[in-house]
C-alpha positions, 0 to 999 in steps of 0.5 A: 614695738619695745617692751613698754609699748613705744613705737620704734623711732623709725616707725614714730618718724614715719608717723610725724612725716605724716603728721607734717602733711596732715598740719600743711593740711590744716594750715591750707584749710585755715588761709582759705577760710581766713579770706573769705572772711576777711570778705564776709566781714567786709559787709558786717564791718565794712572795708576799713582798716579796723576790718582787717585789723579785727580779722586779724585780732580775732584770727590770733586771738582764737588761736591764743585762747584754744593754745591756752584752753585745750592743755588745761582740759584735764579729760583730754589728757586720757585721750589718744592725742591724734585722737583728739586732733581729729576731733579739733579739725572736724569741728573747725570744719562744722564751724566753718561751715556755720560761720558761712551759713549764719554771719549773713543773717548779722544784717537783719540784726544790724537793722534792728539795733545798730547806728552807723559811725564808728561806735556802731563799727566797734560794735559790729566788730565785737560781734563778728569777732564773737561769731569766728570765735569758736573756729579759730580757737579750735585751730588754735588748739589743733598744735597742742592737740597732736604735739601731746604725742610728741615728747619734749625731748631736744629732737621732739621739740625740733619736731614740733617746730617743724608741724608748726612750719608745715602748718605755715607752708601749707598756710601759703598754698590755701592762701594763693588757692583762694586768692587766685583760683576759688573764689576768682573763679568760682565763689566764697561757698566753694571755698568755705567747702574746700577747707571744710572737706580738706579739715574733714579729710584732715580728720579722718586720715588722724583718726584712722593714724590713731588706731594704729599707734599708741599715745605717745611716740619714742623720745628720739634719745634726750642727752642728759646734759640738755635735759639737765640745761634745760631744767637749770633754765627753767626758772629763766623761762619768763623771758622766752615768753615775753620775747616771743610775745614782743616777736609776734607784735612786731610781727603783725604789726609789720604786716599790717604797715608793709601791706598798707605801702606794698599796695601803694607800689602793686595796686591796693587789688586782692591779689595784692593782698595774696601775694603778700600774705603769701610771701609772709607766709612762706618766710613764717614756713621756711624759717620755722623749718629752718629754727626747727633744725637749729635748735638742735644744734646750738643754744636756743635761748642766744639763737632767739635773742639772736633772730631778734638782734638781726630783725632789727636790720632785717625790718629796716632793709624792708624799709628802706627797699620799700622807699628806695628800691622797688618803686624803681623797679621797672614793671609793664604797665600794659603786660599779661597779669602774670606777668605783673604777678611775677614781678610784684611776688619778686618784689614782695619777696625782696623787701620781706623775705628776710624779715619773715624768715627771721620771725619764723624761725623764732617760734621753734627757738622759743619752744626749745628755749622753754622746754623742760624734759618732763614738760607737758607738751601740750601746755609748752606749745599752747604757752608759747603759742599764747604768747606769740598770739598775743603779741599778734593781737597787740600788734594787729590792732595798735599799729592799724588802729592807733600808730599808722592813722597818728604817727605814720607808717615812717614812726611806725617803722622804726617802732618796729626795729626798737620793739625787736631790739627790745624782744632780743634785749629780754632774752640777753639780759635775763641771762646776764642778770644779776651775776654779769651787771657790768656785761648787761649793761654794755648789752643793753647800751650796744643793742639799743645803740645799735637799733637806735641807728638804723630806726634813724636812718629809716627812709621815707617813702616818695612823695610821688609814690605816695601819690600815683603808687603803680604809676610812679615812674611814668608819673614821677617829676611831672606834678608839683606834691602840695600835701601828703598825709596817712589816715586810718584808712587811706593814704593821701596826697594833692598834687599840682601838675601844670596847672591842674590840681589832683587829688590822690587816694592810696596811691590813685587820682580820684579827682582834679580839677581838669576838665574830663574829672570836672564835667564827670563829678559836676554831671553827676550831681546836676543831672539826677538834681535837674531831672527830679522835680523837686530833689529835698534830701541828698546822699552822696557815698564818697566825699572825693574832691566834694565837688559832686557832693558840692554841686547840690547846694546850688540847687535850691530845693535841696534841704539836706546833703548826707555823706558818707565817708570812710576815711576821716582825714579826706573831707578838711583835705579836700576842703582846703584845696578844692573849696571853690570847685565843690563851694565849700559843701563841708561847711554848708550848714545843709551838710551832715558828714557821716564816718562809716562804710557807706553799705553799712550806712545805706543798711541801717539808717532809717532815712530814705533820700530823693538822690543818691549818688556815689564819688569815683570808686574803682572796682578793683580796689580791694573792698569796693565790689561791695558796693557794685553787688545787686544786694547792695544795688537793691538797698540802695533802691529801697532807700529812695523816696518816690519819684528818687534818683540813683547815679553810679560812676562807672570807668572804663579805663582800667578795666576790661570788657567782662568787667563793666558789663558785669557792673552795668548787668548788675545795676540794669537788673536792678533798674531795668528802666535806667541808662548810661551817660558819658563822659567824653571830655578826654577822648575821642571815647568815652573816659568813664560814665555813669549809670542813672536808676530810678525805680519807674521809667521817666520822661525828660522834657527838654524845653522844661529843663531848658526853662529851669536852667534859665530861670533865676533860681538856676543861674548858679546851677547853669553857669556851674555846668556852663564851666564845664562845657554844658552850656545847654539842656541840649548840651547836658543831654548829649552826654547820653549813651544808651538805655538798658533795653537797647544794652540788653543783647550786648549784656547777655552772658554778664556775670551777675555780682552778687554778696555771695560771691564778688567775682566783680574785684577778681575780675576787675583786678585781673585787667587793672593794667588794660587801656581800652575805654575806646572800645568798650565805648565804640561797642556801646554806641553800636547798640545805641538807638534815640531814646524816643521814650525818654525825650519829649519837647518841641521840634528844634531841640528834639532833632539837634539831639537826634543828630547828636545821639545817632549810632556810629555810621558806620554800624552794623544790625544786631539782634 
């Protein structure tokens, strides 16, 4: 040490190489909780878009306000800033660690005071967001916290870019941690507890760094010619802030776009999501690093408006790769995960890279843009901090909520490219104005002239994309697309492919009007309808096509129909285009169209039904294992009226054998009495099938059943299950697969989904690419045995269905 105290610059840099692991650490710890989450708030807000978006509000908005709050905290300031920062990261660990334990208990509050629709989710969202406020402001303030330690001089200003690319690197390694290993091999609860040991870690090392140097490191030697720029600029500094702000709109906003048709392309799954937060994350890294180092060498002010400049061509090379180039990019269909995994983080990094080191690397531009030699450190970063943030806040929520759901992701896109033309313009001018009017106004004209030409050109996405996203080039050309629109939750399309008339949610068929999806939606309303006595009150999770929702009219004592719908748009679609196959239910005067997640609607509405039964919903989308948990199994159940019915669509295509006995283990533990029809229309094998609950055992009598579909009151009904090949009570009862009891060895072992750790969407994401339907149904028919205590009648029909319900001949004895 000198004579005043101060660290040499070798040992100060020793001390900040540190510091970068000790941020790489912090960033890790922030990712893993920032997954889990985005799953917690899956059931307090439900997956919407507006869940991501006020994870994403909330998560930048902490951070704004802790950048903000901590430099203005005047006791601070006599504290030894690692010190300080020691105490940020262990209390980002308490409130992780409390955030886990208490945003559960949410639900009982939502029982007693919250509605469903969208005014309740809005309501929901403010009180999560209210609950992840205390951490994420405490890792807001984590940057501000140790850069006290750093001077603002043009190599301390270079350092604290780098800590903020460090944070971000190691942002990408929590990110994929989570994402691909703890809570797909394990859970939630150890994830939270990872990042809480790693903030407790974090901690300690600072603490223990903070005993063994002083309060301030050395200055690196400021040149006074900067120093003085500096100062000169000083009065110029607004325009840094506001650029950086634009930056950071453009910047989430542009995730929330690019995730929403990157998912079209790799599959709306969670690892989809990982890898493109991890891909952002690295370019943020990368190019924070990269800034870091520039703005030592050349003017910061010019080298921000610069990056802005370039983001512009850098955004519309993301789109037009997003629309003309990586939807042909060649993918197996049917290889290892992995190796799916490896081309769609190829094609991530194609399309965003540039982008993302370009946003990156404007954050250390800026800081060094506002610096001041005698600036609080503190209060430089915490400002530019604030203002990035802030931006993101805006950016998050205005293109999630407000411009993908009105103009689309195309308009949306080239916003984007005229808001970075806009954020470069701010700085340009500010330092043309008012001595160079003339020199301003051909900036102004060229730069806006220049982005106005590529936000023009801005290619649209294909309409087969759109509807058949990963199956695009063994689908695209063979069906005619009728209609394409974008909703605030969901991307939609209707498609004619010879003849049959399909309906495509976010990049997948979730209805048609062939046969195999006709005889599956029609089923799964008749058949709960037909074996209840008397089925008054109805709820169908899931709107679809509608025909599910549709086949209940037909049924004479049904007096309500209730469904619940997340995507506003789907229901007139639907209408439109399949009116006659689901009779037109939207405009049955017994229907009420609910808009909310349908878990948050089973939670808070008082009504109990006589049937509940929920529309195709694939696993391994993102947000849905939430409706396959033994949590939400056990409400549904709690919400039926004695004597109440409950159906589950199951596919077993698209999917493996872990997963479907995970689902069907976790319906069977909570209706141990129920039983699984098939849908075998396509193939040989089963395609799908769906699971029937009810909370006592039942007894079917064909003759009773036969008798009703013959009487008048019924025709409709008959004649609609007579256009699907079930032209008989013995005919709809064939389908039947097999009872939990006779399941129970083949069940043995299955993973339980629980709300605590939902494994089922990692699991089934995982095997999203296999084909193997025939398998896991040949399996199931082994184990089959004649339910002789769930059919009863005479002798004619009985017997016909023992013919038809008999195990493969070839099976073989199973304990």
């Amino acid at each position: 040490m000198n004579e005043n105290g101060r660290t040499s610059d070798v040992h100060s840099s020793r001390v900040l190489l540190l510091l970068l692991f000790l941020f790489a650490g912090s960033g890790c710890a922030a990712l893993i909780y920032e997954i889990v989450w985005y799953q917690l708030l899956e059931f307090v807000i439900g997956s919407t878009a507006v869940s991501l978006g006020v994870l994403l509000a909330t998560f930048m908005g902490g951070l704004c306000l802790g950048s903000v709050a901590l430099p203005r905290i005047s006791a601070l300031r006599r504290q030894h800033p690692l010190r300080v920062f020691a105490a940020v990261e262990l209390g980002i660990g308490v409130c992780g660690l409390l955030v886990w334990w208490g945003m559960p208990l949410l639900d009982r509050l939502y029982l007693a005071a919250f509605g469903h629709g969208l005014p309740a989710i809005l309501l929901r969202a403010m009180v999560a967001s209210l609950c992840l406020a205390p951490p994420t402001m405490l890792m807001g303030a984590s940057l501000p916290a140790a850069a006290r330690w750093i001077e603002t001089t043009r190599r301390g200003v270079s350092w604290l870019g780098l800590l903020y690319g460090a944070n971000t690197v190691g942002a990408v390694f929590g990110c994929l941690l989570a994402g691909f290993y703890l809570l797909r091999v394990f859970d939630m609860a150890t994830g939270t507890y990872v990042a809480a040991a790693t903030n407790a870690t974090v901690a300690l090392i600072s603490f223990v760094l903070s005993m063994r140097t002083p309060a301030r490191a050395g200055d690196g030697g400021a040149s006074p010619e900067k120093t003085a720029e500096q100062t000169a600029d000083a009065p110029r500094v607004w325009p840094v802030y506001l650029t950086i702000a634009l930056s950071g709109a453009c910047a989430l906003g542009a995730e929330t776009v690019w995730i929403r048709l990157l998912a079209l392309t790799m599959g709306a799954t969670v690892y989809t999501f990982s890898i493109i937060l991890a891909v952002f994350l690295v370019g943020l890294g990368i190019g924070g690093g990269a800034g870091a180092w520039l703005s030592r060498l050349v003017r910061p002010q010019a080298a921000l408006g610069f990056s802005q400049l370039l983001l512009t061509a850098a955004i519309a090379w993301t789109a037009f790769m997003l629309a003309n180039s990586l939807p042909y990019w060649p993918a197996p269909p049917n290889s290892a995960p992995w190796l799916i995994f490896r081309t769609d983080l190829l094609r991530a990094t194609a399309a965003m890279l540039p982008a993302a080191l370009l946003w990156g690397a404007s954050f250390p531009m800026a800081l060094a843009a506002a610096a001041e030699r005698h600036d609080d450190p503190a209060r430089l970063v915490g400002g530019v901090y604030a203002a990035n943030t802030g931006g993101a806040i805006l950016g998050a929520l205005v293109f999630s909520v407000f411009l993908i759901p009105r103009v689309g992701t195309l308009q949306s896109q080239r916003i984007l490219i005229l808001l970075s033309a806009a954020s470069a313009l701010c700085v340009f001018l500010a330092q043309l104005w008012p001595r160079r009017v003339g020199d301003g106004v051909l900036c102004l004209m060229a730069t806006m002239g220049f982005a106005a030409a590529l936000a023009g050109n801005v290619p649209a996405l294909p309409d087969q994309l759109i509807a058949y996203g990963r199956r695009f080039l063994t689908a695209s050309g063979k069906s005619n697309i009728l209609y394409v629109a974008e909703g605030m939750n969901s991307t939609i399309a209707v498609s004619d492919w010879d003849g049959v008339v399909q309906f495509h949610v976010s990049g997948k068929v979730e209805a048609s009007t062939g046969s195999y999806d006709m005889r599956l939606q029609r089923t799964l309303g008749h058949l709960p309808a037909l074996l209840h006595p008397h089925p008054r009150s109805v709820l169908v999770v899931g709107f679809g096509a509608g025909v599910t929702a549709g086949s209940f009219t037909l049924h004479p004592d049904v007096q309500r129909i209730v469904i619940c719908e997340i995507e506003p748009l789907i229901p007139p679609v639907a209408t439109r285009y399949f009116g006659n196959e689901n009779y037109n239910v939207l405009h049955d005067p017994r229907t009420e169209m609910v808009y909310d997640d349908a878990r948050h609607f089973v939670l808070t509405t008082p009504d109990k039904f006589d049937i509940i039964t929920s529309d195709p919903i694939h696993p391994w989308v993102k947000g849905s294992a939430t409706l396959y948990t033994k949590e939400y199994f056990e409400m549904v159940k709690a919400h039926l009226n004695p004597g109440g019915l409950v159906t589950q669509w199951v596919p077993l295509y698209e999917t493996d054998l872990d997963t479907v006995k995970s689902v069907m283990a976790t319906f069977f533990d909570v209706f141990p009495a129920g039983t699984i029809w098939a849908n075998e229309d396509l193939l040989e094998g089963g395609y799908d099938v769906f699971l029937l609950g009810q909370a006592e055992p039942i007894t079917i009598d064909v003759d009773a059943l036969q008798r009703r579909l013959e009487s008048p009151e019924y025709a409709r009904v008959a004649q609609s299950l007579g256009d699907v090949t079930l032209r008989s009570a013995v005919d709809l009862l064939s389908i039947y697969t097999a009872q939990a009891s006779d399941l129970r060895p083949w069940l043995s072992g299955a993973a339980i989904n629980r709300d605590r750790n939902l494994r089922l969407q990692y699991m089934a994401a995982w095997a999203v690419n296999n084909y193997l339907q025939a398998m896991i149904y040949d399996e199931m028919l082994l184990y089959r045995q004649f339910p002789a205590n769930l059919l009863v009648g005479s002798d004619p029909p009985l017997q016909t269905l023992r013919r038809r319900l008999r195990p493969p001949q070839d099976s073989v004895s199973f304990p």
